[in-house]
mmCIF file as gemmi writes it, N, C-alpha and C atoms, coordinates in Angstrom:
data_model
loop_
_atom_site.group_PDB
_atom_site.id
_atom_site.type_symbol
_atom_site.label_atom_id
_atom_site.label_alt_id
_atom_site.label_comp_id
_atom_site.label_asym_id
_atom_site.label_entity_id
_atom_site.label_seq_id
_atom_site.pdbx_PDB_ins_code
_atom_site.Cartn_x
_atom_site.Cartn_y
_atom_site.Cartn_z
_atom_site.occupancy
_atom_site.B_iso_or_equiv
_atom_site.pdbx_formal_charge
_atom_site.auth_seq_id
_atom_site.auth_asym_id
_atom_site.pdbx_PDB_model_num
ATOM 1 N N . UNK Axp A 1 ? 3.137 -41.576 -4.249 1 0 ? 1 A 1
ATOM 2 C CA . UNK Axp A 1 ? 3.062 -40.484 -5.185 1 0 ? 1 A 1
ATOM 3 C C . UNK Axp A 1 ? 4.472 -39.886 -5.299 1 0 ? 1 A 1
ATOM 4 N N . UNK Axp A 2 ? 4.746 -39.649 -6.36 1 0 ? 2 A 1
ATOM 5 C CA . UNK Axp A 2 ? 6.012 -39.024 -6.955 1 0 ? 2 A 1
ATOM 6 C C . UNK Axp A 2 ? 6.367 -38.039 -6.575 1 0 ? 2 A 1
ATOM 7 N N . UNK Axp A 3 ? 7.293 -37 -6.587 1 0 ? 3 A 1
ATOM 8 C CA . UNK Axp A 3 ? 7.561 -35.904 -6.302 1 0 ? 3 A 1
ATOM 9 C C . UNK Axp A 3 ? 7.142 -34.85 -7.801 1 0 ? 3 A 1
ATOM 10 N N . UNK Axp A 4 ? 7.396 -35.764 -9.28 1 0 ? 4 A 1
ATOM 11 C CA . UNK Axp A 4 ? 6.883 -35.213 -10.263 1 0 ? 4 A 1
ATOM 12 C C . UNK Axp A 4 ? 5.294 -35.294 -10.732 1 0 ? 4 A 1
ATOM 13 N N . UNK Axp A 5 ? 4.681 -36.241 -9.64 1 0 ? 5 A 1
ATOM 14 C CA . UNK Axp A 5 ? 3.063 -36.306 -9.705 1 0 ? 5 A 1
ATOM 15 C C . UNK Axp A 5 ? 2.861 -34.867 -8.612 1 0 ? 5 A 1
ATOM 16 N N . UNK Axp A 6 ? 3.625 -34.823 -7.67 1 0 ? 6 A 1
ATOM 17 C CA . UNK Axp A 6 ? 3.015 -33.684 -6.371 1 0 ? 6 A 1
ATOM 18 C C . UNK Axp A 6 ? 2.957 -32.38 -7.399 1 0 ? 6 A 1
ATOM 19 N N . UNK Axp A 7 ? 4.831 -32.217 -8.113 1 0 ? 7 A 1
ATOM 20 C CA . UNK Axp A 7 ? 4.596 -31.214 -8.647 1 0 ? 7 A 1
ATOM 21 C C . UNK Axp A 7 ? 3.464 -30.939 -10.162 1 0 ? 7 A 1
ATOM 22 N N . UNK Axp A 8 ? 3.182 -32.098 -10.523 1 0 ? 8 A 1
ATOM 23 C CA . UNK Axp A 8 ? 1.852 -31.666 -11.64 1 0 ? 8 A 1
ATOM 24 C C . UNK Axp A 8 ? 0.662 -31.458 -11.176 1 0 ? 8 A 1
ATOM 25 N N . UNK Axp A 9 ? 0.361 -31.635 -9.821 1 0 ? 9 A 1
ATOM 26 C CA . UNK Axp A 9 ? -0.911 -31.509 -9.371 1 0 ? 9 A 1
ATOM 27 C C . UNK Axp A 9 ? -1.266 -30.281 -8.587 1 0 ? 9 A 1
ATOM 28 N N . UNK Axp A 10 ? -0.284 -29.961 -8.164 1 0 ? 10 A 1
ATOM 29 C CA . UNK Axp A 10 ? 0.826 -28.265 -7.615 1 0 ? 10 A 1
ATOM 30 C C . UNK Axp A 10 ? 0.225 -27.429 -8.117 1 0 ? 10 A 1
ATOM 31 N N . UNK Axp A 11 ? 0.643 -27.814 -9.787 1 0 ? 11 A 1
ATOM 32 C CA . UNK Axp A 11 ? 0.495 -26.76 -10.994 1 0 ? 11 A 1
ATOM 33 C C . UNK Axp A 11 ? -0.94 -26.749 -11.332 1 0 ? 11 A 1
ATOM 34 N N . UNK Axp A 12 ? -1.023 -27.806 -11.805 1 0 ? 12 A 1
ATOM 35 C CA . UNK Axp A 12 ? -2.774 -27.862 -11.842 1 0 ? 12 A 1
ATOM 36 C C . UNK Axp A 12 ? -3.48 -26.9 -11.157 1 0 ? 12 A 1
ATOM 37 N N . UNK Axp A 13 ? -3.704 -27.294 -9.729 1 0 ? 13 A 1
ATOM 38 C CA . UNK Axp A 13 ? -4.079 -26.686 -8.399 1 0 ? 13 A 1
ATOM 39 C C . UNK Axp A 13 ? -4.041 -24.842 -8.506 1 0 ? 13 A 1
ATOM 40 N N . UNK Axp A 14 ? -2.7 -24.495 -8.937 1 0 ? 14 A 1
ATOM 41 C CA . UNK Axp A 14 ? -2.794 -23.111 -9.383 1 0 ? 14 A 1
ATOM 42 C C . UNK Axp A 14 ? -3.044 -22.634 -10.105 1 0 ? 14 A 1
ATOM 43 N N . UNK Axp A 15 ? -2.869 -23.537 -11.06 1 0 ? 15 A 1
ATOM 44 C CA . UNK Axp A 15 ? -3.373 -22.519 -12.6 1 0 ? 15 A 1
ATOM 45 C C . UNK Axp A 15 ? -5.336 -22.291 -12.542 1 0 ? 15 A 1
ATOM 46 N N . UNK Axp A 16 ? -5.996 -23.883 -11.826 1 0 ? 16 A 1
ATOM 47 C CA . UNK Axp A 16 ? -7.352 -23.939 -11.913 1 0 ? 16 A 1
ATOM 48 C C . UNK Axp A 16 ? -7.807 -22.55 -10.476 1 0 ? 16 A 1
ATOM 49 N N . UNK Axp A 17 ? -6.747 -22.673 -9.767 1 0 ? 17 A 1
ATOM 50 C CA . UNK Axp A 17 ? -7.094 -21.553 -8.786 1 0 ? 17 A 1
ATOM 51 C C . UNK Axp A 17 ? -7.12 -19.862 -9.444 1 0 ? 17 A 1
ATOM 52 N N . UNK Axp A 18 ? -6.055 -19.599 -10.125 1 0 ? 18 A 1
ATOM 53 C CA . UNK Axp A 18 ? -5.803 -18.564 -10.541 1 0 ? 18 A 1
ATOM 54 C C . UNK Axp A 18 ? -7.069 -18.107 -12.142 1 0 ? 18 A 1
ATOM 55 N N . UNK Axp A 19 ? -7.457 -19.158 -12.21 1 0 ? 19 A 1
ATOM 56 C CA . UNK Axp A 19 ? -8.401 -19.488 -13.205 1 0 ? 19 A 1
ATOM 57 C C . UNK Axp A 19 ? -9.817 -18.65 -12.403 1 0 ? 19 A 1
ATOM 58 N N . UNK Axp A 20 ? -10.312 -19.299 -11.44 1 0 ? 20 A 1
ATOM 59 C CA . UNK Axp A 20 ? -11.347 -19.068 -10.939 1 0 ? 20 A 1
ATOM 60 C C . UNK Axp A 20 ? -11.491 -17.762 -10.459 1 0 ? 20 A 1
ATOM 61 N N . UNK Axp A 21 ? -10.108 -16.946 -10.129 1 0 ? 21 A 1
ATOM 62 C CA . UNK Axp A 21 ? -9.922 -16.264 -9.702 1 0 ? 21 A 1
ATOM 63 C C . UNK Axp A 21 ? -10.176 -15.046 -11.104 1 0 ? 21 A 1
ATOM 64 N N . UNK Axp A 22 ? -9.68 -15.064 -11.696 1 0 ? 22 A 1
ATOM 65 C CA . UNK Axp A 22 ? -9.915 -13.81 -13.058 1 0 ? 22 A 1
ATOM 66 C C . UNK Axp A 22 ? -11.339 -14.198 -13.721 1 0 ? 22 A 1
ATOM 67 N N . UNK Axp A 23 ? -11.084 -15.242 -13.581 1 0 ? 23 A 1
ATOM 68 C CA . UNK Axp A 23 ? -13.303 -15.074 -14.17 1 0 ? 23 A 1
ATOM 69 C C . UNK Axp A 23 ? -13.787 -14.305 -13.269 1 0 ? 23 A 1
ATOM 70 N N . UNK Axp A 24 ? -13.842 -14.401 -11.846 1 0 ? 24 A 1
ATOM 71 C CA . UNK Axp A 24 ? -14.347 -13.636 -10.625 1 0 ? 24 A 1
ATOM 72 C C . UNK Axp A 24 ? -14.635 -12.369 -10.894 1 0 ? 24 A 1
ATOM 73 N N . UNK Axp A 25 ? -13.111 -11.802 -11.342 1 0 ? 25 A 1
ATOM 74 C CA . UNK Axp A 25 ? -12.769 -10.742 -11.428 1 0 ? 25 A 1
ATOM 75 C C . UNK Axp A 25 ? -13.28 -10.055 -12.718 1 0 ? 25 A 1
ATOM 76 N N . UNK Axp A 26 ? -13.659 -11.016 -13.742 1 0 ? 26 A 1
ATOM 77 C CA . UNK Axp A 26 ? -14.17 -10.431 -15.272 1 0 ? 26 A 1
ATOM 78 C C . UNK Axp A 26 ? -15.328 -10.478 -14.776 1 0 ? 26 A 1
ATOM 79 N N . UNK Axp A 27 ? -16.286 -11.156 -14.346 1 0 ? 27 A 1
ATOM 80 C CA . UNK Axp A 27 ? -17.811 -11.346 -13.856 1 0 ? 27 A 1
ATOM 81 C C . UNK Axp A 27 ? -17.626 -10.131 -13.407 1 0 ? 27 A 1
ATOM 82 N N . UNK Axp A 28 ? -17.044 -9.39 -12.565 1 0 ? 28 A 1
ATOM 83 C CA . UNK Axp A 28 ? -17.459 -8.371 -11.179 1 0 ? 28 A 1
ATOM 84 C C . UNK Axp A 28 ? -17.125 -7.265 -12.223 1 0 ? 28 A 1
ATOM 85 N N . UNK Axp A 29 ? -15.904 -7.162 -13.139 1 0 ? 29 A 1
ATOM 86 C CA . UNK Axp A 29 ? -16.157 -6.019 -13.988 1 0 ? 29 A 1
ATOM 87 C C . UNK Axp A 29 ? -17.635 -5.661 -14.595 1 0 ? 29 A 1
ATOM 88 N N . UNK Axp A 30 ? -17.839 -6.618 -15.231 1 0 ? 30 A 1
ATOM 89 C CA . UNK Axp A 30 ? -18.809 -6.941 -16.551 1 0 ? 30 A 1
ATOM 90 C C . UNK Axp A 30 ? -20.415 -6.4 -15.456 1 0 ? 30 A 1
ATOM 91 N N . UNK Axp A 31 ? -20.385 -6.817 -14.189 1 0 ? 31 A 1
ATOM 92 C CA . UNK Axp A 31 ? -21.642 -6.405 -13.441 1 0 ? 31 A 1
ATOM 93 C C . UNK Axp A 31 ? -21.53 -4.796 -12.75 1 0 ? 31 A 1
ATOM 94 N N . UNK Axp A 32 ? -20.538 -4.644 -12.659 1 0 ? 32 A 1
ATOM 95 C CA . UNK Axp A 32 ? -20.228 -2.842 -12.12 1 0 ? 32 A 1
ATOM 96 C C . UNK Axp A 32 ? -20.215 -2.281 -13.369 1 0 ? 32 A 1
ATOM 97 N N . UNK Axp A 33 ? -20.194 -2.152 -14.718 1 0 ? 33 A 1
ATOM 98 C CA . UNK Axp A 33 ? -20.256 -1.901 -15.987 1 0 ? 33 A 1
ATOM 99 C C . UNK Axp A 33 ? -21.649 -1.588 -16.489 1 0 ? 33 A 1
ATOM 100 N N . UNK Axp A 34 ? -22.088 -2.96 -16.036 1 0 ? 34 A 1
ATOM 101 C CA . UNK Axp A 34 ? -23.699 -3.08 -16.222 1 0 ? 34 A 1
ATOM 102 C C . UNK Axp A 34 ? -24.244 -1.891 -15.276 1 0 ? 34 A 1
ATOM 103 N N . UNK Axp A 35 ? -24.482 -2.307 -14.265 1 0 ? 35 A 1
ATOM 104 C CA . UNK Axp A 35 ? -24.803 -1.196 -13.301 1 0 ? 35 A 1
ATOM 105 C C . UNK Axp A 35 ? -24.591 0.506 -13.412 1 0 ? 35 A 1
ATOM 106 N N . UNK Axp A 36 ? -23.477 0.437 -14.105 1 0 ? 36 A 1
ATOM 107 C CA . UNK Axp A 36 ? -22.986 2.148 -14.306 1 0 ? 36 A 1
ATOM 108 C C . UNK Axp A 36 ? -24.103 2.611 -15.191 1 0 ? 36 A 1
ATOM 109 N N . UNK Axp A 37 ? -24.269 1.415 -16.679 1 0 ? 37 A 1
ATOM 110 C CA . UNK Axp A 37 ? -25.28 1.559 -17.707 1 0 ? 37 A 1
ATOM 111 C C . UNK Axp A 37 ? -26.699 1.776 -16.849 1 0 ? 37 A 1
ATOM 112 N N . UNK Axp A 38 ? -26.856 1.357 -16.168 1 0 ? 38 A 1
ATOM 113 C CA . UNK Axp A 38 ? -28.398 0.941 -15.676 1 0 ? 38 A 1
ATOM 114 C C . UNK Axp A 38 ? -28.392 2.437 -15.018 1 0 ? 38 A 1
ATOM 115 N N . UNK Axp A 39 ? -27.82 2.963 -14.114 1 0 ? 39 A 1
ATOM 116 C CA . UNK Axp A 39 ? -28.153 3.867 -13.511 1 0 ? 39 A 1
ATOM 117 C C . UNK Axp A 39 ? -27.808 5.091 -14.254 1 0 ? 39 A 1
ATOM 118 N N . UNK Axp A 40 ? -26.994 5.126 -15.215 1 0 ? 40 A 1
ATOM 119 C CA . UNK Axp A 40 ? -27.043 6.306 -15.939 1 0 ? 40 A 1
ATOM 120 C C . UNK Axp A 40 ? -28.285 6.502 -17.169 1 0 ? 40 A 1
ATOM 121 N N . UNK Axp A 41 ? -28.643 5.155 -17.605 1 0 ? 41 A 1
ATOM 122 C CA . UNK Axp A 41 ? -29.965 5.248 -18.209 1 0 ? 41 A 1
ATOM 123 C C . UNK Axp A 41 ? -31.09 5.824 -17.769 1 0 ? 41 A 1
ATOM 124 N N . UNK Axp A 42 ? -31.211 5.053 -15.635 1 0 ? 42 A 1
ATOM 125 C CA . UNK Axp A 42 ? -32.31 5.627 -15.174 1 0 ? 42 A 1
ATOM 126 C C . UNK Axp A 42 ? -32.489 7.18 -14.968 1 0 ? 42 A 1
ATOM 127 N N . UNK Axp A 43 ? -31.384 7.616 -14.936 1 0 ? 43 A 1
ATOM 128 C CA . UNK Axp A 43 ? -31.052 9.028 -14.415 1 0 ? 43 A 1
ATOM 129 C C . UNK Axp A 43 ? -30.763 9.479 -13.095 1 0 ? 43 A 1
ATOM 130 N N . UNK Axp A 44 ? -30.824 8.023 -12.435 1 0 ? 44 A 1
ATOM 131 C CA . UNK Axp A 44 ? -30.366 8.235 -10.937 1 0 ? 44 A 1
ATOM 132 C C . UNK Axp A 44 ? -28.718 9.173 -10.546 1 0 ? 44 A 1
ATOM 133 N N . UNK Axp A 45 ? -28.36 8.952 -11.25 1 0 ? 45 A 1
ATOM 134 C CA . UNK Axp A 45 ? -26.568 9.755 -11.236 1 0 ? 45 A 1
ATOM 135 C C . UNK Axp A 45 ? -26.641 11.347 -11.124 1 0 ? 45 A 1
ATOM 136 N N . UNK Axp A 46 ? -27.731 12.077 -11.431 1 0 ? 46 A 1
ATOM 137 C CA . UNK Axp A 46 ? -28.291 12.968 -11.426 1 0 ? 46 A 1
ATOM 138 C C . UNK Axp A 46 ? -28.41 13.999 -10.179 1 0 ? 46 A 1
ATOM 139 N N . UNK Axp A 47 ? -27.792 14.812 -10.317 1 0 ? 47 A 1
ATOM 140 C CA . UNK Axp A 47 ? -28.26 15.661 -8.846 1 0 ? 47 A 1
ATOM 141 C C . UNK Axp A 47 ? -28.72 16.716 -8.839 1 0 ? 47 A 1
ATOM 142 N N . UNK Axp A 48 ? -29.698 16.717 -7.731 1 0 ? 48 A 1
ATOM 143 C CA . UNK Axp A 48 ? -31.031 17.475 -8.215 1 0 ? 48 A 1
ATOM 144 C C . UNK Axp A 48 ? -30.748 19.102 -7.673 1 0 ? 48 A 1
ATOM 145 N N . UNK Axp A 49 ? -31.232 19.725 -8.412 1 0 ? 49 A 1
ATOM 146 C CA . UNK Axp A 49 ? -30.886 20.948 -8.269 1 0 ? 49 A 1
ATOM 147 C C . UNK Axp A 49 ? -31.266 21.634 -6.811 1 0 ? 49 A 1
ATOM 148 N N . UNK Axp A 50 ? -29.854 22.264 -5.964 1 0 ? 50 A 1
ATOM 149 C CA . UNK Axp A 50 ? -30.449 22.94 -4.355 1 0 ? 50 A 1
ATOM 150 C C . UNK Axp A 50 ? -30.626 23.686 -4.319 1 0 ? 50 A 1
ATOM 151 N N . UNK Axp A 51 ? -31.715 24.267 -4.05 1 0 ? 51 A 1
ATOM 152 C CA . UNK Axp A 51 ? -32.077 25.965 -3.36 1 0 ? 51 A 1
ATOM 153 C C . UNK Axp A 51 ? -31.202 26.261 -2.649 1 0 ? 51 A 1
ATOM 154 N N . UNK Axp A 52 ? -30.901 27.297 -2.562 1 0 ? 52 A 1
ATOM 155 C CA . UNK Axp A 52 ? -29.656 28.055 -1.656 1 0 ? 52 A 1
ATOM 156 C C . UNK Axp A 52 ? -30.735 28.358 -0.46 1 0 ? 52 A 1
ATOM 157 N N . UNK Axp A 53 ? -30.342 28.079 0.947 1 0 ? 53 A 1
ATOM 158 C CA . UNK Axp A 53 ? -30.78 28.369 1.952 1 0 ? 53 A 1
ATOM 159 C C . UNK Axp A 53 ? -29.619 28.497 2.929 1 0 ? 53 A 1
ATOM 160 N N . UNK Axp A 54 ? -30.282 29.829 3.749 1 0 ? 54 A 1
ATOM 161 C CA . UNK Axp A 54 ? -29.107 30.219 4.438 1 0 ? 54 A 1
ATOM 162 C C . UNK Axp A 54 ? -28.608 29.942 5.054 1 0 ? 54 A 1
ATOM 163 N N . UNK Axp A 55 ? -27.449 29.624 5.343 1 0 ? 55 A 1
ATOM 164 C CA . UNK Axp A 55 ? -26.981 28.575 6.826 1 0 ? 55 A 1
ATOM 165 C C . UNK Axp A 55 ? -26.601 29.828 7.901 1 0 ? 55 A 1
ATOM 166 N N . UNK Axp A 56 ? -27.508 29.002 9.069 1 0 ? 56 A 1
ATOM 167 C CA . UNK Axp A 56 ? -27.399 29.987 10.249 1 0 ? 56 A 1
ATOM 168 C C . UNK Axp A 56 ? -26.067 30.26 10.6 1 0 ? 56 A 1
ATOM 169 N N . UNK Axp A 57 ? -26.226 31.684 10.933 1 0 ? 57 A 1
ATOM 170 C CA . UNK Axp A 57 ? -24.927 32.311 11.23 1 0 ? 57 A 1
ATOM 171 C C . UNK Axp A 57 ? -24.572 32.15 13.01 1 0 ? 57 A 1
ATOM 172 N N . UNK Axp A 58 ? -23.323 32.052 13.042 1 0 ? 58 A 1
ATOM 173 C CA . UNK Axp A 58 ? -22.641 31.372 14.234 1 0 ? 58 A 1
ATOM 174 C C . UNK Axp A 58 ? -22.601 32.689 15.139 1 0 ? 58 A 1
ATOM 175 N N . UNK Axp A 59 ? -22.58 32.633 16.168 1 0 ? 59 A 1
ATOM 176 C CA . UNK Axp A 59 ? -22.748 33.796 17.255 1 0 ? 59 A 1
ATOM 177 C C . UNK Axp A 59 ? -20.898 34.272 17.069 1 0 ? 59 A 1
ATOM 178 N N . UNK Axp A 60 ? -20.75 35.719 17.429 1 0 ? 60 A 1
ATOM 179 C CA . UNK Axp A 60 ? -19.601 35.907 17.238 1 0 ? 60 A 1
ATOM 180 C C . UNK Axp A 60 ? -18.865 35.282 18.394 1 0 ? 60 A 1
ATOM 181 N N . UNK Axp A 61 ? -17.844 34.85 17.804 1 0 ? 61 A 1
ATOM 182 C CA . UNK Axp A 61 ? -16.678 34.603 18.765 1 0 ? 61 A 1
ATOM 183 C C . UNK Axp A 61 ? -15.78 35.537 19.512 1 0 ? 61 A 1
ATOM 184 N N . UNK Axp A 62 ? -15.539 35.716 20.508 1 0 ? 62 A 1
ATOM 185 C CA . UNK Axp A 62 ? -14.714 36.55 21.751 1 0 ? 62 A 1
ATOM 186 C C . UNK Axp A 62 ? -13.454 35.903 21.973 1 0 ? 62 A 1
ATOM 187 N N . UNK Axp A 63 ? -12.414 36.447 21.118 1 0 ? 63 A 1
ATOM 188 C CA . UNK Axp A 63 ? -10.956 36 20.867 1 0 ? 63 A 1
ATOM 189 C C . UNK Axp A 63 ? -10.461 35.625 22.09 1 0 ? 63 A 1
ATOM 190 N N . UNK Axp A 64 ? -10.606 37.291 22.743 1 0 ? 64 A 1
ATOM 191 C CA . UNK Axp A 64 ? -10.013 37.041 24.065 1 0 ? 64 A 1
ATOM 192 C C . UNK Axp A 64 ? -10.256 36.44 25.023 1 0 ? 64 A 1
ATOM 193 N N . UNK Axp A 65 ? -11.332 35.746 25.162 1 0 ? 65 A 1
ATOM 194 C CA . UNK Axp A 65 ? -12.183 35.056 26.08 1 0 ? 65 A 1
ATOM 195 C C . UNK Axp A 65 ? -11.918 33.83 25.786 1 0 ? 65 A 1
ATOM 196 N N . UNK Axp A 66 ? -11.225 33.497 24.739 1 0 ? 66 A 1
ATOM 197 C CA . UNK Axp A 66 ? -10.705 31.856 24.424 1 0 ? 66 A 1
ATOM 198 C C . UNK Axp A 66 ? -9.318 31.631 24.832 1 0 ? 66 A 1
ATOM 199 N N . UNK Axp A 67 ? -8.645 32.552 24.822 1 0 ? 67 A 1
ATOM 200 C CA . UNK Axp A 67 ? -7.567 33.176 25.07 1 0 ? 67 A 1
ATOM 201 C C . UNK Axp A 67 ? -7.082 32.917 26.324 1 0 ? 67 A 1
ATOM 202 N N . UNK Axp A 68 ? -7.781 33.625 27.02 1 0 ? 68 A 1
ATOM 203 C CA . UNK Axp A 68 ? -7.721 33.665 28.62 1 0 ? 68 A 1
ATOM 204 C C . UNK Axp A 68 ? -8.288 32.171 29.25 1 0 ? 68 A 1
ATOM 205 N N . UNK Axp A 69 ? -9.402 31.756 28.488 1 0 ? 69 A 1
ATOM 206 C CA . UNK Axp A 69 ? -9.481 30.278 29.154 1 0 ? 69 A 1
ATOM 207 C C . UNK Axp A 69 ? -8.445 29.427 28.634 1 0 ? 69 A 1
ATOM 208 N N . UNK Axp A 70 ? -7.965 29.416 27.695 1 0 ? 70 A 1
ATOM 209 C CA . UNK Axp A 70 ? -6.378 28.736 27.174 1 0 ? 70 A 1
ATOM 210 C C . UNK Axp A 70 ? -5.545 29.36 28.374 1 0 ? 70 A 1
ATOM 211 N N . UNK Axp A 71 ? -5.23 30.222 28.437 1 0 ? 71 A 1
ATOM 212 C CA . UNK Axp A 71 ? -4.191 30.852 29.625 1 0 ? 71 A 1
ATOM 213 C C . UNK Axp A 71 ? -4.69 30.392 30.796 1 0 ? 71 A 1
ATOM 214 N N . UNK Axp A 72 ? -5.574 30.405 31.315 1 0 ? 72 A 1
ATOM 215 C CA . UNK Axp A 72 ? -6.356 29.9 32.856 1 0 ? 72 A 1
ATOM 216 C C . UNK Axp A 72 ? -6.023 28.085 32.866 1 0 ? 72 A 1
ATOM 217 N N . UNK Axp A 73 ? -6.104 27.749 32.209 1 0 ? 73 A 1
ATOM 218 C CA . UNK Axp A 73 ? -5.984 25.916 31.723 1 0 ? 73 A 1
ATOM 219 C C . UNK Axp A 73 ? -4.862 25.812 31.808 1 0 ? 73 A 1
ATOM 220 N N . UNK Axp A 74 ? -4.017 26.641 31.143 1 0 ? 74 A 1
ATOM 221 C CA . UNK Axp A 74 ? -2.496 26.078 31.533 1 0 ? 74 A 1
ATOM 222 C C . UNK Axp A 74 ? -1.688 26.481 32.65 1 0 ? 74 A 1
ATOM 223 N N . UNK Axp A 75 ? -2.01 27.674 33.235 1 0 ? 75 A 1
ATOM 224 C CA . UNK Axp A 75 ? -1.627 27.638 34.434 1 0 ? 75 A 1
ATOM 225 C C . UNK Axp A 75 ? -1.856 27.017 35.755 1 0 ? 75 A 1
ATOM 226 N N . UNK Axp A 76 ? -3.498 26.444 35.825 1 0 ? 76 A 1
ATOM 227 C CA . UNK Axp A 76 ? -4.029 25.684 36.481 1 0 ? 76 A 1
ATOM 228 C C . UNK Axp A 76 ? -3.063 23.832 36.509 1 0 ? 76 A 1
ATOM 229 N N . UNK Axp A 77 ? -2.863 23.799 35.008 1 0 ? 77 A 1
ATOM 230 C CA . UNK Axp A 77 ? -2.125 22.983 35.042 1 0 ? 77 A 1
ATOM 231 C C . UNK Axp A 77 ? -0.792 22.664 35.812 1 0 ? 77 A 1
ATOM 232 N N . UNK Axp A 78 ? 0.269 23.831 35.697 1 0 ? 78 A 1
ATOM 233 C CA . UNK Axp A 78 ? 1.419 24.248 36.39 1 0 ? 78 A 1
ATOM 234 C C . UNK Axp A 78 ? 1.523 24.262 37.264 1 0 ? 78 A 1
């Protein structure tokens, strides 16, 4: 085999690769497209309206008491 047969078969080889490759890529558009249609038809995209419910309130926090265990931790460290 030739060096001008390697390189036509080279080319071949990529172009049929790069080929397979953008159909792939048009198929996968063309089905995420579809899908957007489908679910915006069904109404699934939709979000359903939330009742406001109260989110439990957090016990107060004691500044200084975080404070001092930060200060106790690092001196313990030292």
């Amino acid at each position: 085999m030739t060096i001008a047969e390697m390189l036509n078969q080279s080319i071949i080889l990529t172009l049929l690769g790069m080929c397979v490759v953008f159909s792939f890529l048009v198929i996968m558009i063309v089905c995420m497209n579809g899908l957007r249609i489908f679910v915006h038809a069904t109404g699934l995209d939709k979000e359903e309206a939330k009742t406001d419910v109260a989110a439990p309130v957090a016990p107060a926090v004691d500044q200084n008491a975080i404070v001092a265990a930060i200060a106790t931790a690092l001196h313990e460290k030292n």
